[in-house]
Chimera marker file (.cmm) of the C-alpha trace (Angstrom):
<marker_set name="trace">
<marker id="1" x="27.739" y="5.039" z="184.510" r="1" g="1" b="0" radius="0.5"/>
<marker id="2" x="29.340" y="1.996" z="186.025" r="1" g="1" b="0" radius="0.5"/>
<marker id="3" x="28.258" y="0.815" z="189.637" r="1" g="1" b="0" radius="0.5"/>
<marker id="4" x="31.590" y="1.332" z="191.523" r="1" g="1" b="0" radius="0.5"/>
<marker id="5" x="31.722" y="4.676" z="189.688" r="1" g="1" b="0" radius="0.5"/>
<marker id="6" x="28.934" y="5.863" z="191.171" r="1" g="1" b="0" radius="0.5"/>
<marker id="7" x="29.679" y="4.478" z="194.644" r="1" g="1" b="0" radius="0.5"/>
<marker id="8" x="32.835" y="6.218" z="194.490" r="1" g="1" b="0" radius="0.5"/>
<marker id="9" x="30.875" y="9.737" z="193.907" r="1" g="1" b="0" radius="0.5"/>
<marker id="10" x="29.019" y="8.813" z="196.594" r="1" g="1" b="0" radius="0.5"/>
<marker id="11" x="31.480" y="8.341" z="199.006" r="1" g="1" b="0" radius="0.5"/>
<marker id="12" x="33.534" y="11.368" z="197.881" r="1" g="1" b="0" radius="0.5"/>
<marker id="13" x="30.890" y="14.198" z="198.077" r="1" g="1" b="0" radius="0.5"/>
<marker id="14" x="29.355" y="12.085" z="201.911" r="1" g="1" b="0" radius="0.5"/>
<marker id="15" x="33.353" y="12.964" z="202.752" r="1" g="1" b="0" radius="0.5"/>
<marker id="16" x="33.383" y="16.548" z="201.609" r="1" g="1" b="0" radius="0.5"/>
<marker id="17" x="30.044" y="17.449" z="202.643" r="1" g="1" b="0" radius="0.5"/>
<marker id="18" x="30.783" y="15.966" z="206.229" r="1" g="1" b="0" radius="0.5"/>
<marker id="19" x="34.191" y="18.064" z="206.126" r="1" g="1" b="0" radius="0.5"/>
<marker id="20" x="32.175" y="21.058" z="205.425" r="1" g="1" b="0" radius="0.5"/>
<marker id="21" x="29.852" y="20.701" z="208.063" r="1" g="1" b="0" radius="0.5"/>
<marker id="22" x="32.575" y="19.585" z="210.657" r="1" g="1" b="0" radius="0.5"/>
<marker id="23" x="33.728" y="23.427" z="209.538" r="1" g="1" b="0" radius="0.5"/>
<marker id="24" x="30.991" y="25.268" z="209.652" r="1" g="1" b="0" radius="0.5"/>
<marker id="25" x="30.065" y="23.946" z="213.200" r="1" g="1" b="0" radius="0.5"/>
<marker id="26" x="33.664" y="25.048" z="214.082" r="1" g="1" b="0" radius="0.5"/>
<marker id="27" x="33.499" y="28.472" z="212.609" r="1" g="1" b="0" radius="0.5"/>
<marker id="28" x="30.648" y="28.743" z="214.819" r="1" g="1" b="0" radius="0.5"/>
<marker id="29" x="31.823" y="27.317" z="218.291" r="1" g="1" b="0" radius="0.5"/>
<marker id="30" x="32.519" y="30.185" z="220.993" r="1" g="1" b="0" radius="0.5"/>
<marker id="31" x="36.435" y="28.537" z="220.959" r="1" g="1" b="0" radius="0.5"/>
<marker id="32" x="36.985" y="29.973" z="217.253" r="1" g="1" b="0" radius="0.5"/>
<marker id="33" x="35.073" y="33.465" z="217.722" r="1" g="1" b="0" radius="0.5"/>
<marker id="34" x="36.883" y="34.100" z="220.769" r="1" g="1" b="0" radius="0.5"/>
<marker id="35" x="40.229" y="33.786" z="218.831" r="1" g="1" b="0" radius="0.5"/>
<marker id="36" x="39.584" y="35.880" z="215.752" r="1" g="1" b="0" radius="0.5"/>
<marker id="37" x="40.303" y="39.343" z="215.530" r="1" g="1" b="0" radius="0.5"/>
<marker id="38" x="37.635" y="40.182" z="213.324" r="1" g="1" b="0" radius="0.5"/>
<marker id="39" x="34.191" y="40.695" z="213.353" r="1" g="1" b="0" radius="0.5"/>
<marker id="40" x="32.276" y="37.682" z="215.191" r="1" g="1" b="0" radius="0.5"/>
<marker id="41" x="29.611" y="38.203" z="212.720" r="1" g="1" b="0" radius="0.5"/>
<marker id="42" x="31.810" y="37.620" z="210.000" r="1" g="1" b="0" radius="0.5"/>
<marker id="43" x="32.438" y="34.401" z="211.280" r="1" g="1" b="0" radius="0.5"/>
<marker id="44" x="29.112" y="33.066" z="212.136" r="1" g="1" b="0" radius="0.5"/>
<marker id="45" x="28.438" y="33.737" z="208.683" r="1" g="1" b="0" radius="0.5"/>
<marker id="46" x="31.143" y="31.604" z="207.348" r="1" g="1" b="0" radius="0.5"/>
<marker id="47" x="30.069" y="29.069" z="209.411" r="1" g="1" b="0" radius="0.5"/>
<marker id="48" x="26.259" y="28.869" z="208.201" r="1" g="1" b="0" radius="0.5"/>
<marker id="49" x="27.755" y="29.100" z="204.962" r="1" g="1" b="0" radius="0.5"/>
<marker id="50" x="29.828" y="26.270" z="205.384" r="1" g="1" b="0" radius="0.5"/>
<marker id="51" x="26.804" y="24.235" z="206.672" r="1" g="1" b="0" radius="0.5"/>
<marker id="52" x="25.040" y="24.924" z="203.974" r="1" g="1" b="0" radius="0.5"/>
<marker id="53" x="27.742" y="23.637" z="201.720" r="1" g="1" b="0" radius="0.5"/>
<marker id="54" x="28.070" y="20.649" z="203.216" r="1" g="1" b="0" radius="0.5"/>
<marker id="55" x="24.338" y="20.097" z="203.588" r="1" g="1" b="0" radius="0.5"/>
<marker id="56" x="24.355" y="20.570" z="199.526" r="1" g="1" b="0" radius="0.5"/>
<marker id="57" x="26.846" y="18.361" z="198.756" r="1" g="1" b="0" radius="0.5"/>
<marker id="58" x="25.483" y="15.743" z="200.687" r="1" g="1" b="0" radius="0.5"/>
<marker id="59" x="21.918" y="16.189" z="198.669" r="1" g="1" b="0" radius="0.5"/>
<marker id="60" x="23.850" y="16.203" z="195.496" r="1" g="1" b="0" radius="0.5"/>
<marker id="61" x="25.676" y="13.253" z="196.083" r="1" g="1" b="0" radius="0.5"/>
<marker id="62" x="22.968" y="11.213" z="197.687" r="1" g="1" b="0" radius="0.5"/>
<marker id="63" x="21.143" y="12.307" z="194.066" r="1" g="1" b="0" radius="0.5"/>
<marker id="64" x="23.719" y="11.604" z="191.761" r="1" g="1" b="0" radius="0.5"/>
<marker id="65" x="23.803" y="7.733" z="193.572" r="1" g="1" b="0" radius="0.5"/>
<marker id="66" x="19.824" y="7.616" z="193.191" r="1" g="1" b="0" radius="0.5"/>
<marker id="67" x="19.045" y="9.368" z="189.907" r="1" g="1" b="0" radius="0.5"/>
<marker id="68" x="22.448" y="8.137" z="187.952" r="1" g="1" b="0" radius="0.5"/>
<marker id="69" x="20.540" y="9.445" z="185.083" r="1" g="1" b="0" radius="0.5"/>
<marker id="70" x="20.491" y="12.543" z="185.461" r="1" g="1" b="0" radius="0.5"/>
<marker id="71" x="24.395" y="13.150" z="186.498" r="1" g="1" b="0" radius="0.5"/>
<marker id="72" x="25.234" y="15.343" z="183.652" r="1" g="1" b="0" radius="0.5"/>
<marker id="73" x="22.649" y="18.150" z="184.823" r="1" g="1" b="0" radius="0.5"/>
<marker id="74" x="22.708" y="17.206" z="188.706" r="1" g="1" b="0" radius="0.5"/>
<marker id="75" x="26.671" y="18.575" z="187.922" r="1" g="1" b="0" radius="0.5"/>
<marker id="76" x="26.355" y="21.113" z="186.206" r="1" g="1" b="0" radius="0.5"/>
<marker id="77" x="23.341" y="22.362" z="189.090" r="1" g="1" b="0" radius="0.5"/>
<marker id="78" x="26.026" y="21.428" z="191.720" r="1" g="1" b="0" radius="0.5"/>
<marker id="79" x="28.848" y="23.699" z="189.899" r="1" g="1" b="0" radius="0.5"/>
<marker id="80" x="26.195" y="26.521" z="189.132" r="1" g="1" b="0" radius="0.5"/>
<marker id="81" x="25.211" y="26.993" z="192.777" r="1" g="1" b="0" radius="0.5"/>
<marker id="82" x="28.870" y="27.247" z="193.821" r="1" g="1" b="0" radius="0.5"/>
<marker id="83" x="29.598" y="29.509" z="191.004" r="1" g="1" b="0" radius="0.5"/>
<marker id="84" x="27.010" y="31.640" z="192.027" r="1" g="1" b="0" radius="0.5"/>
<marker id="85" x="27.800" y="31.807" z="195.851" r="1" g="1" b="0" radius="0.5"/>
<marker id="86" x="31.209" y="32.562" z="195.167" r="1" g="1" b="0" radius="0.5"/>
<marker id="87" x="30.423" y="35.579" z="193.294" r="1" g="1" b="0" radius="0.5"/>
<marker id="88" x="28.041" y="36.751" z="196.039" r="1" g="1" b="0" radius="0.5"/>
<marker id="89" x="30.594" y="36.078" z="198.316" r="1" g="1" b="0" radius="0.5"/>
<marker id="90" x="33.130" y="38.296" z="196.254" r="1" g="1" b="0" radius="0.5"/>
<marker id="91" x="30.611" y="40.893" z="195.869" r="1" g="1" b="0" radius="0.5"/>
<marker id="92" x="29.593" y="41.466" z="198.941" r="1" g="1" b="0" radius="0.5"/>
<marker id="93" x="33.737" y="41.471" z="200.447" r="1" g="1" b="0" radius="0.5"/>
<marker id="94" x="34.390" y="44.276" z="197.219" r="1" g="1" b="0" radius="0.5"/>
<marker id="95" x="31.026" y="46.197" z="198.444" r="1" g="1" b="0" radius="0.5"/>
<marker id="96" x="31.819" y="46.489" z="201.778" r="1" g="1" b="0" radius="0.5"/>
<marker id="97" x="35.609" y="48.130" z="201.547" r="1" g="1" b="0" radius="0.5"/>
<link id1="1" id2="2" r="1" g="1" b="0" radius="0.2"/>
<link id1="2" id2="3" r="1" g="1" b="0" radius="0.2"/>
<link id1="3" id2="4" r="1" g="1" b="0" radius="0.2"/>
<link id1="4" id2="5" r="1" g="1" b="0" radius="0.2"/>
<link id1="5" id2="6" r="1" g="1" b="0" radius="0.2"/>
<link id1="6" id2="7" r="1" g="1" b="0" radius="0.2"/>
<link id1="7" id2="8" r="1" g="1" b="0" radius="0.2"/>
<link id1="8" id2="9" r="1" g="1" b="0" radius="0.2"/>
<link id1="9" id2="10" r="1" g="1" b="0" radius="0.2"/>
<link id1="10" id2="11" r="1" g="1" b="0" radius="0.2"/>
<link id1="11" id2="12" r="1" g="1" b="0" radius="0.2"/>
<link id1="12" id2="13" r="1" g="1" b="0" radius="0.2"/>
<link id1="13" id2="14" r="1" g="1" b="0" radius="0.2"/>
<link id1="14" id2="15" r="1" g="1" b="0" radius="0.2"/>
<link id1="15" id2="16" r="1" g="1" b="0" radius="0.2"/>
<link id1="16" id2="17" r="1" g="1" b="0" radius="0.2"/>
<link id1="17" id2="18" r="1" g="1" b="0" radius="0.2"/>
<link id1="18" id2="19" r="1" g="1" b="0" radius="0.2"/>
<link id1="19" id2="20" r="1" g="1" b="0" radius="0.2"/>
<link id1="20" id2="21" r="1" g="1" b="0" radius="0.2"/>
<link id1="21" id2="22" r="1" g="1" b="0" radius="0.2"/>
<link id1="22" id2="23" r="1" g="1" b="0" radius="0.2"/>
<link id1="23" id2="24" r="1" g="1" b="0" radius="0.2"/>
<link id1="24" id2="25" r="1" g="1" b="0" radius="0.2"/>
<link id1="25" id2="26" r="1" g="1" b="0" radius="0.2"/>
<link id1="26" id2="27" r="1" g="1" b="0" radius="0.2"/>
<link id1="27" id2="28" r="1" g="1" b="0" radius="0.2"/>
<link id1="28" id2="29" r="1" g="1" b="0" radius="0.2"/>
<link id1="29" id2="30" r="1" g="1" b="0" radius="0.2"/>
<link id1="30" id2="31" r="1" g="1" b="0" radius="0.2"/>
<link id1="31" id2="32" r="1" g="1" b="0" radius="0.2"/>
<link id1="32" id2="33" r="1" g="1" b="0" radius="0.2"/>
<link id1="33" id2="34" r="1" g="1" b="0" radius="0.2"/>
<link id1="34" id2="35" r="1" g="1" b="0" radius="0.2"/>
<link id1="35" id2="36" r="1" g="1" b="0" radius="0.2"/>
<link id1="36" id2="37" r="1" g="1" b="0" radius="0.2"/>
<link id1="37" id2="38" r="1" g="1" b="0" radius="0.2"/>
<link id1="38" id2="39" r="1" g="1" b="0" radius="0.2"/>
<link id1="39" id2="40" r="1" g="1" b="0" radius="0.2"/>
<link id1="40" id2="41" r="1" g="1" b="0" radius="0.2"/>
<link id1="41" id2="42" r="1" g="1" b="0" radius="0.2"/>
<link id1="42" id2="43" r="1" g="1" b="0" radius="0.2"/>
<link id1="43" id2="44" r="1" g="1" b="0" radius="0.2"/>
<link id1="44" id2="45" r="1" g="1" b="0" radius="0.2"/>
<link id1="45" id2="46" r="1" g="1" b="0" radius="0.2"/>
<link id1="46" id2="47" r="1" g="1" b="0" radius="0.2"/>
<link id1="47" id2="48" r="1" g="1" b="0" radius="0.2"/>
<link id1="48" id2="49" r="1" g="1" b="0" radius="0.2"/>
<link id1="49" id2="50" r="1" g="1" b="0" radius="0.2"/>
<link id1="50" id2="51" r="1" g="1" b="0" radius="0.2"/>
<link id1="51" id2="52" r="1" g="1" b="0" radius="0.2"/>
<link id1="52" id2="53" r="1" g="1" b="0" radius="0.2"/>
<link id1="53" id2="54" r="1" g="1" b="0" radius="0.2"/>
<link id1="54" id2="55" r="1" g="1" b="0" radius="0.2"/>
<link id1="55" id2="56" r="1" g="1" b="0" radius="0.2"/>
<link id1="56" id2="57" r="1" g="1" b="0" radius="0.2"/>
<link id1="57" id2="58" r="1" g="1" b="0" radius="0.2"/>
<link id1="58" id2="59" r="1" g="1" b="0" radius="0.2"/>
<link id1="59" id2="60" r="1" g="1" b="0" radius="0.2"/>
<link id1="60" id2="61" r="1" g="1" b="0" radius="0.2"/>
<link id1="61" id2="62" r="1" g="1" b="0" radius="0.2"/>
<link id1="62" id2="63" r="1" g="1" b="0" radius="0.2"/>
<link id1="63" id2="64" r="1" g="1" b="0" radius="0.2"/>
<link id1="64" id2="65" r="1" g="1" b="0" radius="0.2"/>
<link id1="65" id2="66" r="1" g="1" b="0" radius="0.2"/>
<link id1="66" id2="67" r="1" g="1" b="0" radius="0.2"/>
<link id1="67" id2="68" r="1" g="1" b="0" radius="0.2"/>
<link id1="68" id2="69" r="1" g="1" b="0" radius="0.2"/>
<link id1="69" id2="70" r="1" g="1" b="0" radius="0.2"/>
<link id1="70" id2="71" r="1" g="1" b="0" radius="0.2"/>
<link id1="71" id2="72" r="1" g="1" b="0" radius="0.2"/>
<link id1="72" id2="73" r="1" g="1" b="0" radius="0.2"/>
<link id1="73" id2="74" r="1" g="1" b="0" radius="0.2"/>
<link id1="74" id2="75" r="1" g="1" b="0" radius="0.2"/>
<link id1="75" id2="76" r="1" g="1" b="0" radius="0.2"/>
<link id1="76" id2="77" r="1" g="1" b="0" radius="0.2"/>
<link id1="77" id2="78" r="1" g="1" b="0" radius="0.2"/>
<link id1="78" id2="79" r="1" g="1" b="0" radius="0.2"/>
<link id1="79" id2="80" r="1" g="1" b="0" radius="0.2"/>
<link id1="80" id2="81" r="1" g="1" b="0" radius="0.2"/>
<link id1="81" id2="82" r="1" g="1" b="0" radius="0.2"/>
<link id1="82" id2="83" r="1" g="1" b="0" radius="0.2"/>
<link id1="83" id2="84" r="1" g="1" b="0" radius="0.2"/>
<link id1="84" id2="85" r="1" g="1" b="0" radius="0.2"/>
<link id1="85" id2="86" r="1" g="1" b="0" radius="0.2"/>
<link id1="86" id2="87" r="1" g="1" b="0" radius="0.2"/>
<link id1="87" id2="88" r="1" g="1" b="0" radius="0.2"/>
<link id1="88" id2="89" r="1" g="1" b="0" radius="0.2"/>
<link id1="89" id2="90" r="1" g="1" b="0" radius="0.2"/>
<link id1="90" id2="91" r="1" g="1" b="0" radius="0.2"/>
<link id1="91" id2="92" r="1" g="1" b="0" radius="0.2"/>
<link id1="92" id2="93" r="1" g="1" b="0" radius="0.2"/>
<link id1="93" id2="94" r="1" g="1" b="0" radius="0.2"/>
<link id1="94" id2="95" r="1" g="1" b="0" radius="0.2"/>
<link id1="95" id2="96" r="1" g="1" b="0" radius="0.2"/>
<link id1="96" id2="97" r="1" g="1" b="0" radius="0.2"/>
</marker_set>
């Protein structure tokens, strides 16, 4: 893959993964929980879960800029994981109705 290509990756999943964390740490600040109707729980969770997806894409994208050769399964790793946490997610909202 071309040089600018892969720069371009980079800078994309640094963004997201930044915008994730910025998220997470907001889910969790006492401003958001006091404003939510729900269950403060609920939203701490989201939170650490947001984290965590932003401290994943950041890992993925700093290896997809330093392993270029392995992009095709570094992807398809990246996708997996979300697939995965988004039926776990789904799961556990169905399980607990």
């Amino acid at each position: 893959m071309e040089h600018s290509k892969l720069v371009l990756l980079f800078v994309l999943f640094m963004a997201a993964g930044v915008t994730f964390m910025a998220t997470g740490l907001y889910f969790m600040s006492e401003k958001y929980l006091k404003n939510i109707n729900g269950s403060k729980t609920m939203g701490k969770i989201t939170g650490v879960l947001s984290c965590g997806l932003g401290v994943l894409t950041i890992f993925t994208g700093l290896l997809l800029f330093t392993v270029p050769a392995a992009f095709e399964y570094t992807v398809v790793a990246y996708l997996a994981i979300l697939f995965i946490a988004a039926c776990a997610v789904m799961i556990y909202f169905k399980s607990k109705k």
